[in-house]
N, C-alpha and C positions, 0 to 999 in steps of 0.2 A: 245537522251539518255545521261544520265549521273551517273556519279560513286562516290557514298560517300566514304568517307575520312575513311578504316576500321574500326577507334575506334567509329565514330559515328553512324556507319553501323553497326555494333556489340550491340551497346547501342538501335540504335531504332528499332531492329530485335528483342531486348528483351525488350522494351515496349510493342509492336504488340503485341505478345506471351501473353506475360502477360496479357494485355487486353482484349485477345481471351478466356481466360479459369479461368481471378478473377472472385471470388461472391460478391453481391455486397454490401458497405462499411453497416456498421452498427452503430448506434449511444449510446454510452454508456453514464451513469452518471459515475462520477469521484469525489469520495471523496481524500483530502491527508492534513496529519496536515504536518506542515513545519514552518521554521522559519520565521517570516513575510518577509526579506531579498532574498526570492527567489521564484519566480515566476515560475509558466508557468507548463510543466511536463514534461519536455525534461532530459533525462537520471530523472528518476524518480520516484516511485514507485507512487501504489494509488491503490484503491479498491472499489469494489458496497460498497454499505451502511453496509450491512453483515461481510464484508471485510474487511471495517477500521473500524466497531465499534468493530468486535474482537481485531482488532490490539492493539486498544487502551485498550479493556479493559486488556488482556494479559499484557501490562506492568506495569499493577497494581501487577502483582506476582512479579517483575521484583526484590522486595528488599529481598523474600523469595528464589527466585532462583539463584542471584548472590552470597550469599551465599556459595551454593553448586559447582557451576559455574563459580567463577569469570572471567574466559578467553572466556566466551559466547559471542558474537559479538555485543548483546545486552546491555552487560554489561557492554561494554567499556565507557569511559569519553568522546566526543567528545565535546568541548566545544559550539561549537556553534549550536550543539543540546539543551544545559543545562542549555538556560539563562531562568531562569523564569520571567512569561509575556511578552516575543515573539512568541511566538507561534502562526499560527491562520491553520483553517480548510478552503479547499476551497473547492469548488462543481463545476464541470466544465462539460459539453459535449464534448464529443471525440468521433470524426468520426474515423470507425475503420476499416482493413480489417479484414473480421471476420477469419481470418488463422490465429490463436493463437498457436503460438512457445514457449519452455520452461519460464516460470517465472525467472526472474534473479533481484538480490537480488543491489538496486541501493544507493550507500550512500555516502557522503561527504570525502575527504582526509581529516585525521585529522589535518591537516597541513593546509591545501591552503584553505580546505573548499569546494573545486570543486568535483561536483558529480559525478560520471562514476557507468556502471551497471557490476556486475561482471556475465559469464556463467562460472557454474556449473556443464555443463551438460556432460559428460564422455561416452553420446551413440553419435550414428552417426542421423544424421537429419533423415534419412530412417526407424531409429529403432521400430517407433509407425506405425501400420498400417495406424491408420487415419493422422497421418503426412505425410507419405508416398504418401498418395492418396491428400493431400491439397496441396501438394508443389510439385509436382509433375512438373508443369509447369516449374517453377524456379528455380530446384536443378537438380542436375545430381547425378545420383543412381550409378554412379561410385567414386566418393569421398564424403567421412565420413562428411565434413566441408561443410557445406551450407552458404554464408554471410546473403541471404533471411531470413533463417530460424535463425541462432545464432544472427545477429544483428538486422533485421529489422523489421520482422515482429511484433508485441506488443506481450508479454507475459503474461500468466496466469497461475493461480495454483486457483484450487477450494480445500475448508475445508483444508485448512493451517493447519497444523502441530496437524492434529486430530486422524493419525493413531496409533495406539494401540502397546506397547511397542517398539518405535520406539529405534534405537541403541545410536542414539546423545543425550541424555538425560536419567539420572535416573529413574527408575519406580517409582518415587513417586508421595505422594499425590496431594500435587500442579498440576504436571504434570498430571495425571491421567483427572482431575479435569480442565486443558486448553485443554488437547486431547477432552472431553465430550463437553466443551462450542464449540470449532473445529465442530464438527459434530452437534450439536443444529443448528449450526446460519450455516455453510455450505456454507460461502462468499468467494468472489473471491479476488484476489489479480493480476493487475496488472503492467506491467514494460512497458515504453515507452521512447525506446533509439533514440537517436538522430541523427543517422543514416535512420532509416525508416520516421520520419518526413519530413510533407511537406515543402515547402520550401517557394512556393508564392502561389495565389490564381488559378493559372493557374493549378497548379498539382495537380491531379485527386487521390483519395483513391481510392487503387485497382489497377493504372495503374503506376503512375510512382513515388508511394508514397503508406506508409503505414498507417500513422495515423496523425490526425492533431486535435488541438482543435478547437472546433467550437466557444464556448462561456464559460468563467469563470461566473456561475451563483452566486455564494457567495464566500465571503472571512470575515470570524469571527474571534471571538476570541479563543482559543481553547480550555481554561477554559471553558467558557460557555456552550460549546459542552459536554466537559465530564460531565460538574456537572448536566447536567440535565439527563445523563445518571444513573448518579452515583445515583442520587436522586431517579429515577424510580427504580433501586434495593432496596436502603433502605428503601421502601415506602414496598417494597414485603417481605423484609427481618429481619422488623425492630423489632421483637424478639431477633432474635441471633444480631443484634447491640447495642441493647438496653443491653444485657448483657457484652458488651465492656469497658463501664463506659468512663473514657476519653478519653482511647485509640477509638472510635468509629470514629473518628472526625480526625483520624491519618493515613495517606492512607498508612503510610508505615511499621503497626504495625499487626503483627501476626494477632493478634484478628479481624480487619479490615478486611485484605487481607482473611482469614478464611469464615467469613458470605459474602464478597462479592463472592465466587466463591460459596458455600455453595449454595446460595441462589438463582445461575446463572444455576449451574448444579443440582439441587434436584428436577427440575420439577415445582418448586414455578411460575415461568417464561417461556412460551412462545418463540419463533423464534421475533413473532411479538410486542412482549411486550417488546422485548429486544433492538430491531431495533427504535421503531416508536418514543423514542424520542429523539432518535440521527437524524432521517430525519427530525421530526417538529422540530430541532435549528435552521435549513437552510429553513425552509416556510417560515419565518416572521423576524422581526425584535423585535416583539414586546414579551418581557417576559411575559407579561400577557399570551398568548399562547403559551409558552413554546418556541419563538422565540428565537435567538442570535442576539446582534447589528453589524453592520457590521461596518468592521473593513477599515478606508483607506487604501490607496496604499502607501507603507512606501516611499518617498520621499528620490531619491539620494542624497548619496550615501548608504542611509540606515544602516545606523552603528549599530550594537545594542548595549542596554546598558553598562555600566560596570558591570558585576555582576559574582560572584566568581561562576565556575565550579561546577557543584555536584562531592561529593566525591566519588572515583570511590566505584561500586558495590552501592551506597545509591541511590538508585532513585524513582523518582515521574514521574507519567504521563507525557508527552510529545512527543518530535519527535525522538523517539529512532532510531537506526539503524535497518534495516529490516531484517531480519533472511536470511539465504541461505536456501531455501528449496528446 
C-alpha cells in the first residue's frame, strides 16, 4: 500500500471524476481574422463560418456606429489591430469538449499587445439549468465561482448580438439592420482561454484538458476573404450601388454601408448565399474559384510594418476588438 502526496491525490481523484462523467470531445471548424504576428487560438476568440462572416461583416457599420458611439469597445484604436495588409484569416480544427461555458470577449492590451479573455458573466456557474446539469461533475453547487466553468471550459454565444432592442446600443437603423443580419446567419462565436488548453500530446479532451487544436487548415490574406464576400453582395445588390456613384467603391461611406446591409437584411440573400463565399476563399488557392492564396508563416520576430494607426472611430474592415456579449 501506498499514500499519494494530498495535492496530487486531490488532482488525480479529479481527473478519475472527470473522466467517469465527460462526453466525448468534438471537433469544430475554426474561422479567426488576426494579425498575421500571432498564431494559434490560445486566449482567443473565433467562430463557424456564420460567426466570423457576421463579425466581419458587422464592422462594415463600424464607421456609421462610432459615430454615435465613440467609447464602443469596437471603436477603440488599438494599433496593432489597425495596420493595413497584416491581417490574415485562419481555418483550424479544434478538438473540443462539447461543455460550452459563457462566451467571453478575448482581445489584445493596447499597450503590450498581449491577449487575455475577459468574463462578463455576473450569474453564478449553477444559474443555467443545462450548465448546472453539464458541469455538474466539476463545480460544486455550493460556490457561485467555478475555475471549470469561468476559465476553462471553451466558450460560446450563438446569434451575437441579434436580440431586439437590446439596452447597450441605440434603436437605430444600422442597428436594427445588424440585429436582422444576427438572426439570418445565426453563427456561433467562440473563446478558447489558455487555461483549459492542452498542454502535450498525452492530455486527453474531456479528461485532463479542455480544448486543443488539431490542425491549422488555411491561413490567407484577409482582404481576399472580405472581398469576395463583399463582391457576392454587390453582385445581389448592385442597384442600390449602382446609385452610389463614387462613393460605391468607399466602404466607409453612408451610401456603401446603406445597400450593403440593405441588401443583407431585405431578403435579396440567403443564410447560404451569404456564408458560401466566405467558406470557398479557404477551399482553394486558386481565384479562378473564388479561392484565397495562402499566405506564409510570418517569420520571427514578425514585426509588422510601419504604417500610421486608423484614426480613432474611422475604420475599415479588419481585426477589430470583439464586443462583450
Amino acid at each position: 500500500m501506498f499514500f499519494l502526496r494530498p495535492p496530487l491525490r486531490c488532482a488525480l481523484l479529479g481527473a478519475l471524476l472527470h473522466a467517469a462523467t465527460a462526453a466525448e470531445p468534438v471537433t469544430l471548424t475554426a474561422y479567426r481574422i488576426t494579425p498575421c504576428n500571432y498564431s494559434g487560438l490560445t486566449n482567443m476568440d473565433s467562430g463557424d463560418a456564420a460567426g466570423d462572416v457576421y463579425f466581419g461583416l458587422y464592422e462594415y457599420a463600424l464607421p456609421i456606429i462610432c459615430q454615435a458611439q465613440p467609447d464602443l469597445i469596437n471603436c477603440a484604436n488599438v494599433p496593432i489591430l489597425s495596420i493595413p495588409g497584416f491581417n490574415v484569416y485562419t481555418k483550424s480544427l479544434v478538438q473540443v469538449d462539447p461543455r460550452f461555458a459563457t462566451y467571453q470577449g478575448c482581445n489584445p492590451n493596447s499597450s503590450t499587445g498581449t491577449f487575455a479573455c475577459r468574463s462578463i458573466s455576473h450569474t453564478c456557474w449553477y444559474a443555467s439549468p443545462s450548465d448546472r446539469r453539464a458541469f455538474a461533475d466539476v463545480c460544486d453547487p455550493s460556490q457561485c465561482r467555478c475555475e471549470a466553468f469561468d476559465t476553462k471550459a471553451v466558450g460560446a454565444s450563438t446569434c451575437n448580438m441579434c436580440e431586439r432592442n437590446a439596452t447597450w446600443h441605440p434603436d437605430t437603423a444600422i442597428w436594427r439592420q445588424i440585429e436582422t443580419l444576427g438572426q439570418t446567419l445565426n453563427g456561433t462565436w467562440y473563446s478558447t482561454r489558455a487555461e483549459g488548453e492542452c498542454q502535450n500530446p498525452d492530455e486527453r479532451v474531456g479528461v485532463q484538458c479542455w480544448w486543443r487544436v488539431v490542425k491549422q487548415l488555411r491561413n490567407v490574406n484577409a482582404s481576399c476573404v472580405s472581398a469576395r464576400v463583399i463582391a457576392a453582395v454587390r453582385l445581389h445588390g448592385e442597384p442600390c450601388f449602382s446609385r452610389c456613384g463614387a462613393a460605391a467603391h468607399n466602404a466607409s461611406s453612408p451610401c456603401f454601408i446603406g445597400c450593403l446591409f440593405s441588401t443583407l437584411t431585405s431578403g435579396e440573400m440567403s443564410k447560404r448565399q451569404i456564408i458560401e463565399p466566405f467558406e470557398r476563399a479557404f477551399e482553394s488557392a486558386d481565384p479562378a474559384h473564388g479561392g484565397c492564396p495562402e499566405v506564409p508563416p510570418c517569420p520571427p520576430p514578425c514585426l509588422p510594418p510601419a504604417a500610421a494607426a486608423r484614426t480613432r472611430g474611422v475604420h475599415l474592415p479588419g481585426a477589430s476588438l470583439r464586443p462583450w456579449v
